[in-house]
PAZA-695440 format. One record per atom (N, C-alpha, C): y, z, x. Coordinates in steps of 0.1 Angstrom, whole numbers, plus 5000, padded with zeros to 4 digits. Last residue first. Example, Ala and Ser with C-alpha at 12.3 -4.5 7.8 and 13.67 -1.06 7.14 Angstrom:
BEGIN
497850715128;498950715137;500050795129;494350785132;495550785123;496750785132;
***
This chain:
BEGIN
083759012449;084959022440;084959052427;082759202473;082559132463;083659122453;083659112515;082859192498;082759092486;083958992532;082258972526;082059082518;086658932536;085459082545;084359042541;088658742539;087158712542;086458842543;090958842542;090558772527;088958772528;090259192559;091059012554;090458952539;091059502561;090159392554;090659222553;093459552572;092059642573;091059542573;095859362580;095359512569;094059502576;098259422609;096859342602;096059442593;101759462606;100659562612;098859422604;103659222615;103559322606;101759362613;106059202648;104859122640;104459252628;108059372654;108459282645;107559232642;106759412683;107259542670;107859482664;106059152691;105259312689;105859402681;109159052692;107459032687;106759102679;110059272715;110959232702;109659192692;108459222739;108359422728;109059372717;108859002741;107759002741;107259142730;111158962749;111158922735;109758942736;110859142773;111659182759;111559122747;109658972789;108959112785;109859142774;109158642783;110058702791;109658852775;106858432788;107058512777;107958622787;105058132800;105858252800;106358342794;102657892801;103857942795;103958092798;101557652825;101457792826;103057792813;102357422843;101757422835;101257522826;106057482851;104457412859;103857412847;106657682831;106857702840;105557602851;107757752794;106757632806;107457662822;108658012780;108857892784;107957862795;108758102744;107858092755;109158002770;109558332716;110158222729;109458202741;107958352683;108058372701;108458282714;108358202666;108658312663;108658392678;107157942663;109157982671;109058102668;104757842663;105657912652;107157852653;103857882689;103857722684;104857742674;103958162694;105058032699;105357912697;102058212670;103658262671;104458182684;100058092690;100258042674;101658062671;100058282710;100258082713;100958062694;099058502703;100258452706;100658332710;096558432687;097358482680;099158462683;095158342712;095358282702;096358282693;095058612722;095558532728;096158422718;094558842699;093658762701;094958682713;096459192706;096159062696;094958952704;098059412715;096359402708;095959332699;100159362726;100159362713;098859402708;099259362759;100059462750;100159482733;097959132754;097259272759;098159362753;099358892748;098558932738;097659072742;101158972773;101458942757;100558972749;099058862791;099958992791;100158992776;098258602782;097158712779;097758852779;100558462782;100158472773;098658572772;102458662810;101858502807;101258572791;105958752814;104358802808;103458672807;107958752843;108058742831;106158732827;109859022865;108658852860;108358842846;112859022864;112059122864;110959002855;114158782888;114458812874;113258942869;114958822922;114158802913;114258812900;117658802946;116658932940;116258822927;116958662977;117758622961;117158752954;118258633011;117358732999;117858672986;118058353034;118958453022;117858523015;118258323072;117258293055;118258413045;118858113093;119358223086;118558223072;
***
C-alpha cells in the first residue's frame, strides 16, 4: 500500500534567493551567516523557505548608487 504525503511548497536554494533579490549569491550566504536570513541544511545544500526569502528582500535596504570605492575624487 503506498501513502501520498502532500509536500511543503519547496523551498529556494541560495542562487533562487539571490535571483529574485538581484543580489550577488555571496550577498545571501553573508545575511545567513549574519542571522538575518533563516537558511536550513538539507544534506549538503542550504535552503531558504520562499517567505522569509520575500520577508529579506523587502527588508534588505536598497544599494546606493556609488559605494565607498567608485574611484572618484574626494
Amino acid at each position: 500500500m503506498s501513502r501520498t504525503t502532500t509536500l511543503p511548497e519547496p523551498y529556494w536554494s541560495v542562487a533562487d534567493t539571490a535571483h529574485a533579490g538581484q543580489v550577488n549569491h555571496m550577498t545571501v550566504r553573508r545575511a545567513i551567516d549574519r542571522g538575518d536570513l533563516p537558511a536550513y541544511r538539507i544534506g549538503r545544500v542550504l535552503r531558504i523557505r520562499p517567505e522569509d526569502a520575500q520577508a529579506w528582500i523587502t527588508a534588505k535596504p536598497a544599494t546606493p548608487s556609488g559605494g565607498a570605492n567608485d574611484g572618484g575624487a574626494a
